[in-house]
C-alpha positions as CSV (number, residue, x, y, z in Angstrom):
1,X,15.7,37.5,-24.1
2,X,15.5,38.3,-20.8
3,X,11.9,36.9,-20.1
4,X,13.4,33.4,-21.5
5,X,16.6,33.8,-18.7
6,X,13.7,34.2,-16.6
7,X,11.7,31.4,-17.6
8,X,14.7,28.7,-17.2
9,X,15.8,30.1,-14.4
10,X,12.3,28.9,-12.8
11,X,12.3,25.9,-14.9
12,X,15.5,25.2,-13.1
13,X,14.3,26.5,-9.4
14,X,11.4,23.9,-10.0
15,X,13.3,21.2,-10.8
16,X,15.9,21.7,-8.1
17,X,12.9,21.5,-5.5
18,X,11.3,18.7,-7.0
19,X,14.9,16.9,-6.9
20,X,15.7,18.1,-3.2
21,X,11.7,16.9,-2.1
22,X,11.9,13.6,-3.6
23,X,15.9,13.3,-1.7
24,X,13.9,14.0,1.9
25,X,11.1,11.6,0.4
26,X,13.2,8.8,0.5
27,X,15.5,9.5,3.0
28,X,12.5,9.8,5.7
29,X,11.2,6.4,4.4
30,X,14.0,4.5,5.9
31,X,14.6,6.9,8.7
32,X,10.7,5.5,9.2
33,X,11.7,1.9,8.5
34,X,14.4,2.2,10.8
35,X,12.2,3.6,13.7
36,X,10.0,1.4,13.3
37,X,11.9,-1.7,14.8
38,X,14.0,0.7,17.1
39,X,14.9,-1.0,20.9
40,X,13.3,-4.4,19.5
41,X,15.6,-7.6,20.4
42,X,15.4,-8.8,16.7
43,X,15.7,-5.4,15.0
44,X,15.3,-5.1,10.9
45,X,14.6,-9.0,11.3
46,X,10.9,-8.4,11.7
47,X,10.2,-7.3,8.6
48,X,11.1,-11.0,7.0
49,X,9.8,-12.7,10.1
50,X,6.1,-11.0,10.5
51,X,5.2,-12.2,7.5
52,X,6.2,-15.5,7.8
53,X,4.3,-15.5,11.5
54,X,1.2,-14.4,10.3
55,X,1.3,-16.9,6.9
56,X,1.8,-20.0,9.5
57,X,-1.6,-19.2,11.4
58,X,-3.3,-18.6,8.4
59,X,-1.8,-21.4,7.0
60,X,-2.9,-23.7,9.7
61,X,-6.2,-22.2,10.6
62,X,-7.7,-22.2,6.6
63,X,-5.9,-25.1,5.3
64,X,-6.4,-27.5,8.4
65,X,-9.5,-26.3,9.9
66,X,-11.7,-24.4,7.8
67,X,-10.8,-27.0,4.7
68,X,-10.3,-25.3,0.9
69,X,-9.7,-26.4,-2.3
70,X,-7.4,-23.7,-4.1
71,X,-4.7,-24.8,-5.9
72,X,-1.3,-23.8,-4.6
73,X,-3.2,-22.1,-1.6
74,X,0.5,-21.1,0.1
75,X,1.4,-19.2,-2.8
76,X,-2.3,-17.7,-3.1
77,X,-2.5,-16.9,0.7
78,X,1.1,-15.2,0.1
79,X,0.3,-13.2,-2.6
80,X,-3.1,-11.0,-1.1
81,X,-1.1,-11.3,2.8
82,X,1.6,-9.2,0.9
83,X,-0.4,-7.0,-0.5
84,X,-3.1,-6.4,2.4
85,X,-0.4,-5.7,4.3
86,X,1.3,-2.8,1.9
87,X,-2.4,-1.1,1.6
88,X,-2.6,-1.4,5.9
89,X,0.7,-0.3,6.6
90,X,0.7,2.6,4.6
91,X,-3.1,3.7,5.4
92,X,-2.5,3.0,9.0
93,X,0.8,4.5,9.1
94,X,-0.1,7.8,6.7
95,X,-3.6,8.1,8.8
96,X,-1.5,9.5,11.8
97,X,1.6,10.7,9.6
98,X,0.5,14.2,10.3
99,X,-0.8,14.2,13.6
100,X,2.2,12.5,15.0
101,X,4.8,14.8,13.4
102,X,4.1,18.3,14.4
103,X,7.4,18.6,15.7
104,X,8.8,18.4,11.9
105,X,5.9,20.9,10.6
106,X,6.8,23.4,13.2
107,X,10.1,23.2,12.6
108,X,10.9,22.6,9.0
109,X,9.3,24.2,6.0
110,X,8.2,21.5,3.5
111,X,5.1,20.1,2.1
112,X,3.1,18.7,4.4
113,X,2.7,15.6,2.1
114,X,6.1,14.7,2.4
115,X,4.5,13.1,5.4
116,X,1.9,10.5,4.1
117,X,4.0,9.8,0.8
118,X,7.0,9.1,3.1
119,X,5.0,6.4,5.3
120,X,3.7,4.4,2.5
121,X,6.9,4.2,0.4
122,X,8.2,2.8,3.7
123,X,5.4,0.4,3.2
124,X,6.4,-0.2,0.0
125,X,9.9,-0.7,1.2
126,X,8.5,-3.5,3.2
127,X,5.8,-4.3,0.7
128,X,9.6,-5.0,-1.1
129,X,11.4,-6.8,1.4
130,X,7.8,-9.5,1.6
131,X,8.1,-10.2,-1.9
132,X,11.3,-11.4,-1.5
133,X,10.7,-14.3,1.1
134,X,7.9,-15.0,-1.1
135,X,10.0,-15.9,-4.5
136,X,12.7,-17.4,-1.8
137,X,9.8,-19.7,-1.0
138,X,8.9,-20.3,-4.3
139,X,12.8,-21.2,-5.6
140,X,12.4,-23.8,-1.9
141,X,9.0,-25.4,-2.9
142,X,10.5,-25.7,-6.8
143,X,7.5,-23.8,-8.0
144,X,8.2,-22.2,-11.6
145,X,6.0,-18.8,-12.0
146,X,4.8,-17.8,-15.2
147,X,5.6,-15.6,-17.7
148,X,2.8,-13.5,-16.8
149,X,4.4,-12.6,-13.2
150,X,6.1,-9.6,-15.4
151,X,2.6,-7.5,-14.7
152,X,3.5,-8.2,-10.9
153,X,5.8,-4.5,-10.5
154,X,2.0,-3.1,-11.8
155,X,-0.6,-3.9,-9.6
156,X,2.0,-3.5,-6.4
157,X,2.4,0.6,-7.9
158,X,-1.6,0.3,-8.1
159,X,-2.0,-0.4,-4.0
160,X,0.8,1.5,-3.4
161,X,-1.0,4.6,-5.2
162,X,-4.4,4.0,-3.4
163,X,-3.6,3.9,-0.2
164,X,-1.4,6.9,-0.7
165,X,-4.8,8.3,-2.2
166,X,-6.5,7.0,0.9
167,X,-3.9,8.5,3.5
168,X,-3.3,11.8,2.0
169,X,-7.0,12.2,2.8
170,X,-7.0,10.0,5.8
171,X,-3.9,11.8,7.2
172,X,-6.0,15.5,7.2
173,X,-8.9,14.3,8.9
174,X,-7.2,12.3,11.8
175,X,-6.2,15.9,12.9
176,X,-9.8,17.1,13.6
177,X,-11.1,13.1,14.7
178,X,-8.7,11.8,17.4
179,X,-10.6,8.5,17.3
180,X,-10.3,7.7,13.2
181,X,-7.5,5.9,14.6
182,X,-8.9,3.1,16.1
183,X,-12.0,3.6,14.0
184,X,-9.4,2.1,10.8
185,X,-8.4,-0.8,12.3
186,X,-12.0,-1.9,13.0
187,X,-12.3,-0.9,9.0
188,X,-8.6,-2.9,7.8
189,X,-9.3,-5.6,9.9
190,X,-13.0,-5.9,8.3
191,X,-11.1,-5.5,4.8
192,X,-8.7,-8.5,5.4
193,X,-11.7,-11.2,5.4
194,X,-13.4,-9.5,2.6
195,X,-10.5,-9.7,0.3
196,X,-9.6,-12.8,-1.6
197,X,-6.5,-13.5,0.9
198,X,-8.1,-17.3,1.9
199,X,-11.2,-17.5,-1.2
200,X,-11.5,-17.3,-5.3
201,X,-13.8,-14.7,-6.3
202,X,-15.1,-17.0,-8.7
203,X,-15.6,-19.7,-5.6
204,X,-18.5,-17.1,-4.1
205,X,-22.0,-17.7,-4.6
206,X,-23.7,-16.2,-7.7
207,X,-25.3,-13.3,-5.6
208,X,-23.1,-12.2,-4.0
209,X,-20.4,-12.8,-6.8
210,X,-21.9,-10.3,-8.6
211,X,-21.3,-7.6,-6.2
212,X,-17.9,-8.4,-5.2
213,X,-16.5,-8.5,-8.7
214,X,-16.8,-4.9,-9.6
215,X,-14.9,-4.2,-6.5
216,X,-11.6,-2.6,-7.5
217,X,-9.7,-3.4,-4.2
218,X,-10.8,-7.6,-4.6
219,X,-9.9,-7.1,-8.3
220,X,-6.2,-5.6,-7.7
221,X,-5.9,-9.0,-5.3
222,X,-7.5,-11.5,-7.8
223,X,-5.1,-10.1,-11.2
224,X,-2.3,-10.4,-8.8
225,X,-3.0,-14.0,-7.6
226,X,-3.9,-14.6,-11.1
227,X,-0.5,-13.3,-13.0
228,X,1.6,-14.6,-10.2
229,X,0.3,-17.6,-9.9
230,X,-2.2,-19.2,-12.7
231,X,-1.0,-17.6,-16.0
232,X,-3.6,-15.7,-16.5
233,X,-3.9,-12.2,-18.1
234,X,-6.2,-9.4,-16.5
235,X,-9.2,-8.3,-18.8
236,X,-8.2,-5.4,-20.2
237,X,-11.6,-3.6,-19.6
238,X,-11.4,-4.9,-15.7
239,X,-8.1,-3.6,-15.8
240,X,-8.7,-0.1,-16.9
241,X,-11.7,0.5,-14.6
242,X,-9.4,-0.7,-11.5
243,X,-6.6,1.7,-13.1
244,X,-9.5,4.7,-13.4
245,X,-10.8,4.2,-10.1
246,X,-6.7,4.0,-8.0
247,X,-5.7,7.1,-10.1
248,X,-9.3,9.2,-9.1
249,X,-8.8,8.0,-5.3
250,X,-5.2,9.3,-5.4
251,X,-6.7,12.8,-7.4
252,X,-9.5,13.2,-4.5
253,X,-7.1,12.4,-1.8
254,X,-4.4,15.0,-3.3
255,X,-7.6,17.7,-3.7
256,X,-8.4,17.3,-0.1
257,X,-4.7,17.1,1.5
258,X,-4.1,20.4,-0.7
259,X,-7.4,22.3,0.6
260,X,-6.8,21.7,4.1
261,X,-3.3,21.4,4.6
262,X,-2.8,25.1,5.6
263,X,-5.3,24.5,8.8
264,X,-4.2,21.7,10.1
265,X,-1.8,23.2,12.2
266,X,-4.1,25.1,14.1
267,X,-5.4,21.6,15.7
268,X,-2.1,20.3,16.0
């Protein structure tokens, strides 16, 4: 009798941390969000307006002067922008989640992962806020979506899984490599015009078709563009290696964070 008091009593000691971990989760998401635009003239704003910015140049630049064919192309260049940006946000923002917070390690006892996971759900909170002018946009230009923009909640949980994958680890190393900063925009900004943001996969050449399509990254784009936009369904075997591949990432990352976490703070 007494081991089972014992037992839920640290059933219940588990669940009250767990409860009190995701609370300071979400709560230092938007205390993120809200730094993020601190002291600037137009505030919360941004988050709408960047997107919009940065659609308009690529707008102009690949429908005007580098010519394409791709049906509903707005909608298309919409779609992977969104996205691109959740994945670069969160890795870029995760990568120095650590490093720039030893105030809160020295000061408050709590896993150290709180960090990275806190920085990409406030990229997912933005991720959020992007998908909103984008079906505002769609409602102004009178496009319909499909019935297959249901799976849309899916792939945005799948990038919002790897680059927490990608941070976690990402977020240790930065500690003992000052420069991985800058080293990961050079890689996200390499990333942008290799991801079907302003091309179809099926558009590329035969050659080098064949090697971008097992690419999970290009696939989680393409199924996106594809459900929100063209009806179509993602192959179920495609779909499960991309799946495989977000949920090994986020296993590795979690491995690595967990082994090193405990020395981080002597290089902090």
């Amino acid at each position: 009798m007494k081991k089972r008091v014992n037992y839920m009593e640290e059933e219940n000691s588990i669940k009250n941390k767990i409860t009190k971990w995701k609370s300071l989760t979400i709560d230092l998401s938007f205390t993120f969000l809200k730094l993020r635009y601190k002291g600037t003239v137009l505030g919360f704003f941004w988050s709408f307006l960047e997107p919009l910015l940065l659609l308009s140049v690529f707008y102009f630049v690949f429908n005007y002067i580098f010519t394409n064919d791709i049906p509903n192309f707005t909608l298309h260049l919409f779609v992977g922008l969104i996205l691109f940006f959740m994945f670069s946000r969160g890795t870029m923002m995760g990568l120095t989640s650590i490093s720039s917070n030893s105030h809160i390690i020295s000061n408050l006892r709590i896993p150290k992962a709180i960090l990275p996971i806190s920085y990409n759900l406030t990229a997912f909170i933005m991720m959020l806020l992007d998908f909103s002018v984008f079906f505002v946009y769609m409602i102004a230009t009178q496009f319909f979506p499909p019935i297959t923009i249901i799976l849309l909640p899916v792939f945005m949980i799948l990038v919002f899984l790897l680059s927490i994958g990608i941070s976690l680890f990402l977020s240790i190393l930065s500690v003992r490599v000052k420069d991985l900063n800058y080293l990961w925009i050079v890689v996200t900004n390499v990333i942008i015009f290799l991801t079907p943001i302003f091309w179809r996969l099926e558009n590329m050449p035969p050659t080098i078709y064949e090697i971008l399509q097992y690419s999970p990254w290009i696939q989680i784009i393409t199924m996106t563009q594809d459900a929100v936009i063209y009806n179509k369904l993602p192959e179920l075997g495609m779909f499960l290696y991309v799946t495989v591949f977000v949920f090994v990432i986020l296993g590795i990352g979690m491995f690595i964070f967990k082994k090193f976490e405990n020395k981080v703070t002597e290089f902090l």
